[in-house]
C-alpha positions in Angstrom: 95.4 101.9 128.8 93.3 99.5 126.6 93.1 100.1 123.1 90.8 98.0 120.4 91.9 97.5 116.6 89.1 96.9 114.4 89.9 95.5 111.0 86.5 95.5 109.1 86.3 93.0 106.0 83.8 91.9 103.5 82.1 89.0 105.7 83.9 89.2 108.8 85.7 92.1 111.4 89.0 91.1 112.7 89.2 92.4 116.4 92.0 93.0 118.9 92.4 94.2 122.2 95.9 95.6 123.4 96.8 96.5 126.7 100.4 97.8 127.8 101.3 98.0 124.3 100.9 94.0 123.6 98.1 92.2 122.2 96.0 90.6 125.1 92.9 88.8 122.9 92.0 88.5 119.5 88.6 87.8 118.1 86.1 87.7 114.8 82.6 88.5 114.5 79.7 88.4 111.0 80.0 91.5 109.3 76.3 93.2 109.0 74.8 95.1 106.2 72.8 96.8 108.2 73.8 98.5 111.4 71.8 97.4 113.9 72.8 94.3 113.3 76.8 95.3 113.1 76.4 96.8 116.2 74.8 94.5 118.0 77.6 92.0 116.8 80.4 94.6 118.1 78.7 95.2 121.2 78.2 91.3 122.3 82.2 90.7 121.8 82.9 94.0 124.1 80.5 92.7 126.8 83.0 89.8 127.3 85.8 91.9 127.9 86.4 92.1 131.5 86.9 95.6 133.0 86.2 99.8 131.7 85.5 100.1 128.3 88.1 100.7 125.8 90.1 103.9 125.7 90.4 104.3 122.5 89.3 102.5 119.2 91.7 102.1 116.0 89.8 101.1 113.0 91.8 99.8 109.4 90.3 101.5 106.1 91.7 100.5 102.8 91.7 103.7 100.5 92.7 107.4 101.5 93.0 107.8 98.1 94.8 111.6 97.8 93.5 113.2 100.7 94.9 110.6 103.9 98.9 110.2 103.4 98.6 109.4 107.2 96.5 108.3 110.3 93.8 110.5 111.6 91.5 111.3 114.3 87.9 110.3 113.0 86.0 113.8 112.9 82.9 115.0 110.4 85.2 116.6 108.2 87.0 112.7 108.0 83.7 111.0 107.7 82.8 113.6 104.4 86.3 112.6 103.0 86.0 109.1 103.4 82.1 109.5 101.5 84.2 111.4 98.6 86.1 108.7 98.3 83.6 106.3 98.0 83.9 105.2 94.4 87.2 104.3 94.3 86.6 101.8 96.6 83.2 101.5 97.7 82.6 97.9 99.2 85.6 98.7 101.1 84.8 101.8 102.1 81.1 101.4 102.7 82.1 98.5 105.3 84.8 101.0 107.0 81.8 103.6 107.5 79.3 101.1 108.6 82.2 99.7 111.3 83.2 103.4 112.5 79.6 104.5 112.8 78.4 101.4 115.1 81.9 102.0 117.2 81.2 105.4 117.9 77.6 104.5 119.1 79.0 101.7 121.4 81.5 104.5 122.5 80.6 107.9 122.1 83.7 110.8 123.5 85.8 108.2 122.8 88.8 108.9 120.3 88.8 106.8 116.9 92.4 106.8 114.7 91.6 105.9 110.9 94.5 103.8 109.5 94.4 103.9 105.9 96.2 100.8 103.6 97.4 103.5 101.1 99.4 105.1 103.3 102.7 103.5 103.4 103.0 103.8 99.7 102.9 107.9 100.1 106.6 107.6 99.4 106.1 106.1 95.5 108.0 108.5 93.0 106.2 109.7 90.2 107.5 107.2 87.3 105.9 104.3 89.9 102.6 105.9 91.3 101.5 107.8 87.1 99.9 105.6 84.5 100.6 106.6 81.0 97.3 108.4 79.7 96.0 111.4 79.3 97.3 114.6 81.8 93.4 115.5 82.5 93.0 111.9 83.5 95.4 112.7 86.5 95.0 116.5 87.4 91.3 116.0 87.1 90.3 112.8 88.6 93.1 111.6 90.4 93.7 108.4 88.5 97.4 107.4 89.7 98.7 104.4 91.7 97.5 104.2 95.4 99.0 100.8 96.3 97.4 98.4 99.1 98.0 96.6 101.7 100.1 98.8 103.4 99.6 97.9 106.9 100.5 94.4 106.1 104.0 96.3 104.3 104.6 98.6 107.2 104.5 95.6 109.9 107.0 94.0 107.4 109.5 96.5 107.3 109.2 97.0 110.7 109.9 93.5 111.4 112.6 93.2 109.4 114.5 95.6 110.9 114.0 94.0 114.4 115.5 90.6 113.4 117.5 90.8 110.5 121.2 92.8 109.5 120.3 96.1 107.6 122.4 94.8 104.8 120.6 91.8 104.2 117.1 93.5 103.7 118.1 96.7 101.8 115.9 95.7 98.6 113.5 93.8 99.7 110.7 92.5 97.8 107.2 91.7 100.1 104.6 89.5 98.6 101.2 89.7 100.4 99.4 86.9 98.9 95.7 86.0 100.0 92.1 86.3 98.8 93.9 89.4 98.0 97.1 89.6 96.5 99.7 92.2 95.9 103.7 93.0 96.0 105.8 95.8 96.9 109.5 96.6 96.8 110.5 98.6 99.6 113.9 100.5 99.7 115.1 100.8 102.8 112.0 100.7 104.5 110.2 102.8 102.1 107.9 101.8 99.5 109.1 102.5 96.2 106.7 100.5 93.6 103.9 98.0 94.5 101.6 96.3 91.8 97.9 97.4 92.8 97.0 100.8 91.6 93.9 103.0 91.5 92.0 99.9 92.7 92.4 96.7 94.3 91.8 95.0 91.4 95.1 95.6 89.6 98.1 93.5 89.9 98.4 89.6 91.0 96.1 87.0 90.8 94.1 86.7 93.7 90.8 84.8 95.1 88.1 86.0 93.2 89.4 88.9 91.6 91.6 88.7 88.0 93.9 91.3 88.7 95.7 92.9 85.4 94.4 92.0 82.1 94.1 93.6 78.6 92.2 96.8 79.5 90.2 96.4 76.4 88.5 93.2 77.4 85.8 95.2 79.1 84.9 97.1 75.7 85.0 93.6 74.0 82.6 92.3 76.6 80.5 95.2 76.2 80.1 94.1 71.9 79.1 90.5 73.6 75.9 91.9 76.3 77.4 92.2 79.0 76.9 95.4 80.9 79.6 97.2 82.7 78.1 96.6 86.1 78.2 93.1 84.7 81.5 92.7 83.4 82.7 95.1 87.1 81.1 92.2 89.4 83.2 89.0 87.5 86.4 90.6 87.7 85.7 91.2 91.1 83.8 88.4 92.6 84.4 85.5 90.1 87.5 85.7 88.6 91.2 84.5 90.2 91.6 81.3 91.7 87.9 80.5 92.2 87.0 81.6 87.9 90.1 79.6 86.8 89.5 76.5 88.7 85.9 76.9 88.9 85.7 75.6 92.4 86.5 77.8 94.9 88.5 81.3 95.8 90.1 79.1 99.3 93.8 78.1 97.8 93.2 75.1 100.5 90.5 74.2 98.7 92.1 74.6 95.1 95.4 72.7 96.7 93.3 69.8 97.4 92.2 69.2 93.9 95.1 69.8 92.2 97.0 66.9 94.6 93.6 64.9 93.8 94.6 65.5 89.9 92.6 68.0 88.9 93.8 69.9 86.0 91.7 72.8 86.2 93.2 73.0 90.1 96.7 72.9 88.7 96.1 75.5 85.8 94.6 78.1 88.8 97.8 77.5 90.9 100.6 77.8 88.2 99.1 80.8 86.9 98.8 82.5 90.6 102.7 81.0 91.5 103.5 83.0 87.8 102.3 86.2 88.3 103.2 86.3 91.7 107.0 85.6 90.4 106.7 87.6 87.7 106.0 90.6 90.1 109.5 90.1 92.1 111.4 90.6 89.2 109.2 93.7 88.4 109.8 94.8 92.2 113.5 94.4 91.6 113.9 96.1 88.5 112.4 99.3 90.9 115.2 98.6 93.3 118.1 97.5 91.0 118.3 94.2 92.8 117.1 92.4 95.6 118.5 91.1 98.4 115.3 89.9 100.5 111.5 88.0 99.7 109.3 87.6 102.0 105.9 85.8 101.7 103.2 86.7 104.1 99.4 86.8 104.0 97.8 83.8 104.5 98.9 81.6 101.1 102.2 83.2 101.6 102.6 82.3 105.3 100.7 78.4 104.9 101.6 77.6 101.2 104.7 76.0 100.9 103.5 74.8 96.9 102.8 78.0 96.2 106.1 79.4 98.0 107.9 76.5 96.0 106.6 77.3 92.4 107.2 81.2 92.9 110.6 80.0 93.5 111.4 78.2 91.0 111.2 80.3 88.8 113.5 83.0 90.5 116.2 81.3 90.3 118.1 83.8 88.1 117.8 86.4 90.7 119.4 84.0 93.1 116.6 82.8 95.2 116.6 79.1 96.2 114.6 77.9 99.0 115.6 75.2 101.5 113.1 72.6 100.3 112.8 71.1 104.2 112.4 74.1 106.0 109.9 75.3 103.1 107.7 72.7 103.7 108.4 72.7 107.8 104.8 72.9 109.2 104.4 75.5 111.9 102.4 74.6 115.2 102.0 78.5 115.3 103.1 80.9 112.8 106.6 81.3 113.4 108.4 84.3 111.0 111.5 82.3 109.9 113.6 82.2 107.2 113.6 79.1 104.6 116.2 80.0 101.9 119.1 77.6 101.2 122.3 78.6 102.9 124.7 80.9 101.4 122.1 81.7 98.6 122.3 85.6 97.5 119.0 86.4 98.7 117.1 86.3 102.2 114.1 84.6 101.9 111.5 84.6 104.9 107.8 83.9 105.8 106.2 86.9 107.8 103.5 86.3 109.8 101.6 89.5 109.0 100.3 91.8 112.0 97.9 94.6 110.2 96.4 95.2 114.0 100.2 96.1 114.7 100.4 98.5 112.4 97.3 100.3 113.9 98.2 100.4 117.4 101.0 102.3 116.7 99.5 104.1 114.6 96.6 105.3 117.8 99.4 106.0 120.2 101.3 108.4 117.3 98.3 110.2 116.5 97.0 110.6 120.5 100.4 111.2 121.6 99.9 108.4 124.5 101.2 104.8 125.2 98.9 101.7 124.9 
């Protein structure tokens, strides 16, 4: 049976089409504002694909907030859900209803599974998942810990398990580190604390948006002029790499200037490589230990700086990379492991497979094999 994964992001839509259970072809198109146009992209890739139709679609949305602890089939009552939802995430959410609403025109009677980022971290216990503030805040408008990237986790853990000894990956620490940016400690298998929260915004460093800072910046702003939809769209859109360095939210880009001497370039990557170490050593205090990192995403996969300056600074949790198989370049992206021998802790690079994570997730929720 052939199945499609549809992975919608702000510019672009990731697609992938599975047969047999195994990715045959991969492919990105322009994400469109407007329908028409999103659906005229979708529809030009699927006329390439030889053969029927798809038989089912599985499409990746980032918040389920409290209501989506798992995959679904897309029905009305979803689609109402998912527009509750809205403003806790609602570029992301906005893009996931403009993506599911073209697919279902290009293939209407055919099933859609939802596959929601928040998911994996349904297993958070309370002291990880509750911010400390007022009880209304939480009984009444569901302001808690969410967690992202979960797809990208739950390929992770899954992987893990197929190549390396249970022992060595018990408390393992995953860093997910792109234009978006996150951690997550995962107990056997299970996540157990991760550092975004209600938002995406929370937590590391990332392209263009600041993660955690003093909450009370915003009201200082505020005193300044600025407007909250003002002060909302910075820490979104030009904060991170791209506000620090003031050149650009591409770490390839930022790399390139820093090796060129440019101090502003450096400043941007130190302070990513900090935060992103100072959130294993959060992630293992949740687990008592750790006995595995592993980088993924695409500046945790292609980095080998900013692998080498998150490590550094770990070295009192025993992680020390092998500097030659750190910087080894691969021709494809290998997962392999590039900590020194005999150090305490596994460390690996993870090539990331989110479209994984959603096949499965179609064939659990239809009950069929792709």
């Amino acid at each position: 049976m052939k199945l499609v994964v549809v992975n919608p992001g702000s510019s672009t839509i990731k697609l992938s089409l599975w047969e047999g259970g195994a990715r045959v072809d991969s492919s990105t198109v322009p994400f469109h504002d407007r329908s028409d146009l999103l659906e005229q992209a979708l529809s030009s890739y699927f006329q390439e694909i030889p053969g029927p139709p798809p038989d089912a679609v599985g499409v990746r949305v980032v918040h389920g907030g409290p209501v989506f602890r798992d995959p679904v089939l897309f029905h009305e009552k979803v689609l109402n859900d998912l527009k509750r939802l809205r403003p806790l995430s609602p570029l992301h959410t906005d893009g996931a209803i403009r993506a599911i609403n073209a697919l279902t025109g290009l293939f209407p009677g055919r099933p859609v599974v939802l596959s929601f980022d928040t998911a994996f971290h349904r297993t958070l216990p309370p002291e990880a998942f509750r911010y400390p503030v007022p009880e209304s805040w939480y009984r009444d408008h569901e302001v808690r810990r969410y967690g992202f990237h979960g797809l990208s986790y739950d390929y992770i853990a899954h992987r893990l398990q197929e190549t390396v000894p249970a022992g060595s990956i018990e408390r393992t620490v995953a860093l997910h580190l792109g234009n978006g940016a996150s951690a997550c400690a995962i107990l056997r298998g299970l996540s157990v604390d991760t550092t975004m929260g209600l938002t995406p915004m929370e937590g590391l460093m990332m392209g263009t948006r600041s993660g955690s800072i003093d909450p009370g910046i915003p009201f200082y702003l505020e005193t300044k002029g600025l407007s909250p939809r003002e002060i909302e769209r910075q820490l979104n859109h030009e904060s991170g790499l791209l506000g620090v360095s003031g050149l650009d939210r591409d770490l390839a880009v930022v790399e390139k200037a820093f090796h060129s001497g440019n101090k502003s370039a450096e400043m941007a990557i130190s302070m990513f490589a900090r935060r992103a170490a100072q959130a294993v050593a959060q992630m293992a205090t949740s687990m008592g230990g750790i006995s595995c990192l592993v980088f993924a995403g695409g500046i945790g996969e292609h980095s080998s700086l900013v692998r080498n300056w998150i490590a550094r600074d770990l070295g009192f949790l025993g992680i020390a990379l092998d500097s030659a198989k750190n910087a080894e370049e691969q021709a494809s992206s290998r997962d392999r492991i590039i900590s020194l021998s005999g150090s305490p802790v596994l460390v690996m690079i993870v090539s990331t497979r989110e479209d994984w994570t959603i096949s499965r997730d179609v064939q659990l929720v239809l009950g069929r094999s792709f």
